[in-house]
C-alpha positions as a LaTeX table, in Angstrom:
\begin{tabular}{lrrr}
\hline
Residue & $x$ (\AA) & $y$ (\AA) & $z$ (\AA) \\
\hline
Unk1 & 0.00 & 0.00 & 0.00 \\
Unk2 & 1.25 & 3.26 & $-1.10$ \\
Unk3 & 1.81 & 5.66 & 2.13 \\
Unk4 & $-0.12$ & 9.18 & 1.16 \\
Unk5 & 2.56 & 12.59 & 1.59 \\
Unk6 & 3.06 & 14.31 & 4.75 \\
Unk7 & 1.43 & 17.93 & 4.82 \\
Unk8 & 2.69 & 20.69 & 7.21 \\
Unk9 & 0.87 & 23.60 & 7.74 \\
Unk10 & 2.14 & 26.73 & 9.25 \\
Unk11 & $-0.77$ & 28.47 & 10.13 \\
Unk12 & $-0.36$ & 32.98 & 10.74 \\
Unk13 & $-1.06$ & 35.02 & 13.62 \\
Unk14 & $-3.17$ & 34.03 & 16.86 \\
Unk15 & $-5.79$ & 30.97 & 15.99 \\
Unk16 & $-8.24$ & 30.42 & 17.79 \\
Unk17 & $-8.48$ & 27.18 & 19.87 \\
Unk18 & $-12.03$ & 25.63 & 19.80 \\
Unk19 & $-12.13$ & 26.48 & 16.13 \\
Unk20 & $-8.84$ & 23.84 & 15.76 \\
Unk21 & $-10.29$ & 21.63 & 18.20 \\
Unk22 & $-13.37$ & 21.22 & 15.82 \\
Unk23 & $-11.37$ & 21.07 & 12.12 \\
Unk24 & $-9.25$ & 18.48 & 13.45 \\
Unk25 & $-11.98$ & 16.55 & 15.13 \\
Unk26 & $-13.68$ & 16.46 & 11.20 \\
Unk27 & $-10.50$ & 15.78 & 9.89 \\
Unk28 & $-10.12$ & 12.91 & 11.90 \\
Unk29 & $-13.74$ & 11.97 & 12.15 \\
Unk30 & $-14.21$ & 11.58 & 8.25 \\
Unk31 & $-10.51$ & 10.81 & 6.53 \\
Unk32 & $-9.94$ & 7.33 & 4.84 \\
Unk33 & $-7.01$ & 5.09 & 4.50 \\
Unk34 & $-5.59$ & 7.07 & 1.33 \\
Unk35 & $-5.94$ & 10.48 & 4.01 \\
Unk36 & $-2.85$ & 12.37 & 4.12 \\
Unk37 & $-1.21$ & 12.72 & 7.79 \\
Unk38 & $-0.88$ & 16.55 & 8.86 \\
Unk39 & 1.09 & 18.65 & 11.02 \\
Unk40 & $-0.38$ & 21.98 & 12.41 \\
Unk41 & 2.48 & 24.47 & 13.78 \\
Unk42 & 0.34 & 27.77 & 15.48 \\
Unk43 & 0.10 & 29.73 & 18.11 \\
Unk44 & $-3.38$ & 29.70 & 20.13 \\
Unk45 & $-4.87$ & 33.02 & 21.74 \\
Unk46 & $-4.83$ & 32.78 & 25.58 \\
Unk47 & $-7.01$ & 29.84 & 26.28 \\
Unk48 & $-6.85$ & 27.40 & 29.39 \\
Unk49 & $-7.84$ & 23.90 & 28.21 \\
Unk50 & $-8.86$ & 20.55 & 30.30 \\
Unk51 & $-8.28$ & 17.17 & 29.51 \\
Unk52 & $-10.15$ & 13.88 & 29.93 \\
Unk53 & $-8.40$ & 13.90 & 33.45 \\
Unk54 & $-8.79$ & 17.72 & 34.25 \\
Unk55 & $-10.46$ & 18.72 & 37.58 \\
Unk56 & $-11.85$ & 21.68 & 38.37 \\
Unk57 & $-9.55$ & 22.51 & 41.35 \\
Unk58 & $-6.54$ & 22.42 & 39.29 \\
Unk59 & $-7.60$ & 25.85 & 38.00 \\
Unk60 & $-6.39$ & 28.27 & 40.85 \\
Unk61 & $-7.64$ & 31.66 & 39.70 \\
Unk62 & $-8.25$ & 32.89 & 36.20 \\
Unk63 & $-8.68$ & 36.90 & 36.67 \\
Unk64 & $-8.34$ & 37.53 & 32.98 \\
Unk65 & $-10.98$ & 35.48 & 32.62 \\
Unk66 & $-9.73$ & 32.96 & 29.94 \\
Unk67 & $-12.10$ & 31.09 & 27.94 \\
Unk68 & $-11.97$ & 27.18 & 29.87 \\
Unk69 & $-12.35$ & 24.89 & 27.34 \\
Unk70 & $-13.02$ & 20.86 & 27.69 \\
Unk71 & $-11.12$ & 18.97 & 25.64 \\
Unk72 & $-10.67$ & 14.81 & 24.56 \\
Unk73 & $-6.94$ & 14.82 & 25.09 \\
Unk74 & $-5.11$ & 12.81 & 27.24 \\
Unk75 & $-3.72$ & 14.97 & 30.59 \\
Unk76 & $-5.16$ & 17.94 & 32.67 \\
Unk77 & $-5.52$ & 21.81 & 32.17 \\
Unk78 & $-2.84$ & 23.39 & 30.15 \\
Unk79 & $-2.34$ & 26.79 & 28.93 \\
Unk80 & $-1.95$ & 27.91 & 25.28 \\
Unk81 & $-0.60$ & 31.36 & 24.03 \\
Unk82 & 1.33 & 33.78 & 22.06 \\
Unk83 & 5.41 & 32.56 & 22.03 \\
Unk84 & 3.84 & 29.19 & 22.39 \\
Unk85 & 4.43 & 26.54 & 19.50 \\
Unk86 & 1.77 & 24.03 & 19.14 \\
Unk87 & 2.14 & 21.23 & 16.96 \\
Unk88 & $-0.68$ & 18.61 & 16.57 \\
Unk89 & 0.18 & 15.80 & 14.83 \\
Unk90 & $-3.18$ & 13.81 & 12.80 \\
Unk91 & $-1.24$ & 10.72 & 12.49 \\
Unk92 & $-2.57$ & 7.40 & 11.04 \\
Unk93 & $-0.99$ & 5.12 & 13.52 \\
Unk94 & $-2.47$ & 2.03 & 12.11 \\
Unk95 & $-0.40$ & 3.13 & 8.73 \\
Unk96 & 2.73 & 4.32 & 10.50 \\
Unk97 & 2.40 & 0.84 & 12.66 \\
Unk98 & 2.81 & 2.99 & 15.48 \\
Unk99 & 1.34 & 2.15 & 18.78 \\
Unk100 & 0.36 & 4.90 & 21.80 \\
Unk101 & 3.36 & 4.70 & 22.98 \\
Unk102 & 5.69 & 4.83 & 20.42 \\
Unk103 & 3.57 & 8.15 & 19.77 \\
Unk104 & 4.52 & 9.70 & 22.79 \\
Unk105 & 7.91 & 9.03 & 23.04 \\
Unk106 & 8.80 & 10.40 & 18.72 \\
Unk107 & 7.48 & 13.43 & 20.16 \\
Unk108 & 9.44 & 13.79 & 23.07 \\
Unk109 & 12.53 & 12.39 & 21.50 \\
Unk110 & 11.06 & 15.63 & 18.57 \\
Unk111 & 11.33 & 18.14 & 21.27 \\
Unk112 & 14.27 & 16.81 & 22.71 \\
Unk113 & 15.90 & 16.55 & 19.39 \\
Unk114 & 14.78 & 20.33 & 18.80 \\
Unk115 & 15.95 & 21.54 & 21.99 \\
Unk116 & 19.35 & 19.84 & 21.55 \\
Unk117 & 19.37 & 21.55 & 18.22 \\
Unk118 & 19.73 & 24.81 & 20.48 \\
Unk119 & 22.50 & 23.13 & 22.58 \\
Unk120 & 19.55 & 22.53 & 25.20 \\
Unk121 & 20.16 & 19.19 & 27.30 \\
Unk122 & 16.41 & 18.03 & 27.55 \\
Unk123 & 14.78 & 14.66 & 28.82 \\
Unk124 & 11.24 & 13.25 & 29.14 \\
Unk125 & 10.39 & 11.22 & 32.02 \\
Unk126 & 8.73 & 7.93 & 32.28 \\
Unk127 & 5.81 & 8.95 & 35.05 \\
Unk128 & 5.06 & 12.62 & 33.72 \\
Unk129 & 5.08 & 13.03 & 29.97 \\
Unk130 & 6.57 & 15.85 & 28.85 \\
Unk131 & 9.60 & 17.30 & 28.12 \\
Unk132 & 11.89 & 19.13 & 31.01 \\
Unk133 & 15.21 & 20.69 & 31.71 \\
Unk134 & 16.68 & 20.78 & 34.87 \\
Unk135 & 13.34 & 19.56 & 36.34 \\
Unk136 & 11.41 & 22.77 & 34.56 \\
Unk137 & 8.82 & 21.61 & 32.39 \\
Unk138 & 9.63 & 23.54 & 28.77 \\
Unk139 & 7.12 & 20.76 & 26.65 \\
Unk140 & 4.05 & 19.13 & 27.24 \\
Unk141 & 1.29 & 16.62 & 25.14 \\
Unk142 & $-1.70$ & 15.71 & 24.63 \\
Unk143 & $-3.64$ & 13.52 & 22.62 \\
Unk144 & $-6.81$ & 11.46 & 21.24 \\
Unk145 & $-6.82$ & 8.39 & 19.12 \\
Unk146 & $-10.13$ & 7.00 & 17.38 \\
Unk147 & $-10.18$ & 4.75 & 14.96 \\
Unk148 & $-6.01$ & 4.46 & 15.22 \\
Unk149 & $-5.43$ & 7.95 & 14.49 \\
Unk150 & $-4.41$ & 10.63 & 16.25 \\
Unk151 & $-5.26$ & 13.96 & 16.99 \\
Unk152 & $-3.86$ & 17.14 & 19.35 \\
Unk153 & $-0.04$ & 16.99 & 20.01 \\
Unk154 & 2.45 & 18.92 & 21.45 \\
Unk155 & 2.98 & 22.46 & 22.87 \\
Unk156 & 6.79 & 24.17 & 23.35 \\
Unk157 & 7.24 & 27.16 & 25.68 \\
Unk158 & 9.24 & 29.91 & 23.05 \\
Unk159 & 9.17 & 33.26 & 24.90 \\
Unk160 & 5.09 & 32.95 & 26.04 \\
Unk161 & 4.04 & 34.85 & 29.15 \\
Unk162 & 4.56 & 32.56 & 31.63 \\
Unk163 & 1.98 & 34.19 & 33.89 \\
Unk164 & $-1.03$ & 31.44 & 32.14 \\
Unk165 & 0.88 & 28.63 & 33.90 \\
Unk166 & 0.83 & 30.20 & 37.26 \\
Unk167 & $-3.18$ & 30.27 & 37.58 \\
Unk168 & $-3.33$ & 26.60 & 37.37 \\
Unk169 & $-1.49$ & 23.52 & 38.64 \\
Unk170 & 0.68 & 22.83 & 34.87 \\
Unk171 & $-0.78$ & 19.25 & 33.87 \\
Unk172 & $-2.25$ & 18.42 & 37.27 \\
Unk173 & 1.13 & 19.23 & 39.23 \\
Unk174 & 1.21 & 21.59 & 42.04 \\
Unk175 & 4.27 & 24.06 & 41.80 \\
Unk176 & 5.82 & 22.66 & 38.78 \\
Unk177 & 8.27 & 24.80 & 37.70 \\
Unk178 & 8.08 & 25.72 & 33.96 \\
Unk179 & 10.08 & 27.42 & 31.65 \\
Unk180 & 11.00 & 28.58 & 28.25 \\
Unk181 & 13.41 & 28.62 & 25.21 \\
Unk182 & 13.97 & 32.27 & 25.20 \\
Unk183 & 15.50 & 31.27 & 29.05 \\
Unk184 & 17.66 & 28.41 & 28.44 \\
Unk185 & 18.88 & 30.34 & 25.34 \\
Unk186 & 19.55 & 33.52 & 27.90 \\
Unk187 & 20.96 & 31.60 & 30.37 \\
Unk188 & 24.01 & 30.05 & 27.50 \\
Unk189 & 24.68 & 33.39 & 26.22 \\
Unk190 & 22.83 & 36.35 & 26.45 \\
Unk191 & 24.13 & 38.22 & 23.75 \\
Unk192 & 23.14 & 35.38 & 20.79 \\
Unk193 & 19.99 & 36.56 & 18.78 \\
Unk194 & 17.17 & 34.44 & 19.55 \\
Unk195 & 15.90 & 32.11 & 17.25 \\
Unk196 & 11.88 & 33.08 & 15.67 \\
Unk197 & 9.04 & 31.81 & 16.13 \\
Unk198 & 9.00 & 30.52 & 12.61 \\
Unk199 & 12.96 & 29.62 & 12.50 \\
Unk200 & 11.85 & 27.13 & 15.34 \\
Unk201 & 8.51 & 25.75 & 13.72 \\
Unk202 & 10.68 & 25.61 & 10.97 \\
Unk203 & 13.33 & 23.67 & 12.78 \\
Unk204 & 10.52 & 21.88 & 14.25 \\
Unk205 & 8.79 & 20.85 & 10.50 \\
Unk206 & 11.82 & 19.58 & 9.64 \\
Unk207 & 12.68 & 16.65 & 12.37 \\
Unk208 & 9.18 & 15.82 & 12.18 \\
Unk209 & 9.72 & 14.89 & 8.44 \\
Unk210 & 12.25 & 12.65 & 8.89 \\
Unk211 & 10.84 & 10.96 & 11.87 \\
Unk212 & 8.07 & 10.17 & 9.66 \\
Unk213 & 9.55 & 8.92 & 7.27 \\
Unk214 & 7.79 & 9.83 & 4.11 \\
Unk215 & 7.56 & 11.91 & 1.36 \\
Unk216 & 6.26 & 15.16 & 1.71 \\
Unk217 & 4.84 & 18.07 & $-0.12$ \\
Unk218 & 3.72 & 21.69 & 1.12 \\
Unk219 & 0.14 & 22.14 & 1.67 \\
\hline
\end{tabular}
């Protein structure tokens, strides 16, 4: 069976989350064995989100009053924002003969790969997925599968506000420390330009490709 292309889309400006959260529910809801996989790289407007596991009391305070939106992913209540990259991958795992597992671990090892790219020594753990340096949490995921294939992703902390994170406890934790590129990057040497947005979804696009494997095209 011939394997369909890999699209990545870069999507501009601030997009709004349930909007995303409905396209790739369709997308997933209605696509067929010959259905391209896709890659979304965006930013979200603020927006804290729950997951199957969120609970109420994880969400300390919310004085800007950011929309709370109830999700199908995996994990608890997250925050999404400008200077945040988030990456959802709609992966046929049944195609790519990848399990649930096997999905969560490319995507660390993606992060980790990306973050090493920037001379960033980053690890996941086994009991808190994710992606941390020194025991700051700078990625996080999320995801659905129906019908083996996947939907949601990833999220990587750029130079976002980091104010979000402290209104709720960060994926169920209480006090975990997070952190961002712009940081680690500031902390190695402070007079280096930082990398874009786009120069990292860029970077980003591009060990993604070759983890999958496939041939690709531009949407």
């Amino acid at each position: 069976m011939s394997i369909p292309a890999l699209h990545i889309r870069h999507f501009e400006g601030l997009v709004d989350y349930a909007e995303t959260y409905r396209d790739m529910r369709e997308l997933t809801e209605h696509r067929d064995a010959d259905t391209p996989d896709e890659v979304w790289l965006l930013q979200h407007q603020d927006v804290l989100t729950q997951g199957q596991a969120g609970k109420p009391e994880h969400i300390l305070f919310n004085p800007l009053n950011l929309p709370i939106i109830q999700s199908d992913r995996g994990g608890q209540v997250t925050w999404h924002g400008k200077g945040q990259l988030v990456g959802y991958l709609l992966y046929d795992l049944n195609r790519l003969k990848w399990n649930v597992r096997q999905l969560v671990t490319n995507t660390e090892n993606a992060l980790i790969e990306l973050l090493n790219h920037y001379d960033i020594d980053a690890y996941a753990k086994k009991d808190a997925p994710g992606v941390y340096v020194d025991e700051a949490k700078i990625g996080s995921l999320g995801f659905k599968i129906r019908h083996g294939r996947s939907y949601h992703g990833l999220s990587l902390n750029i130079d976002c506000d980091l104010a979000g994170f402290g209104q709720i406890n960060p994926c169920g934790y209480a006090g975990l420390a997070m952190t961002r590129l712009i940081d680690q990057l500031q902390a190695q040497t402070p007079q280096k330009p930082f990398p874009s947005f786009v120069q990292v979804a860029q970077a980003l696009e591009q060990i993604l490709r070759a983890q999958h494997d496939l041939p690709t095209t531009e949407k």
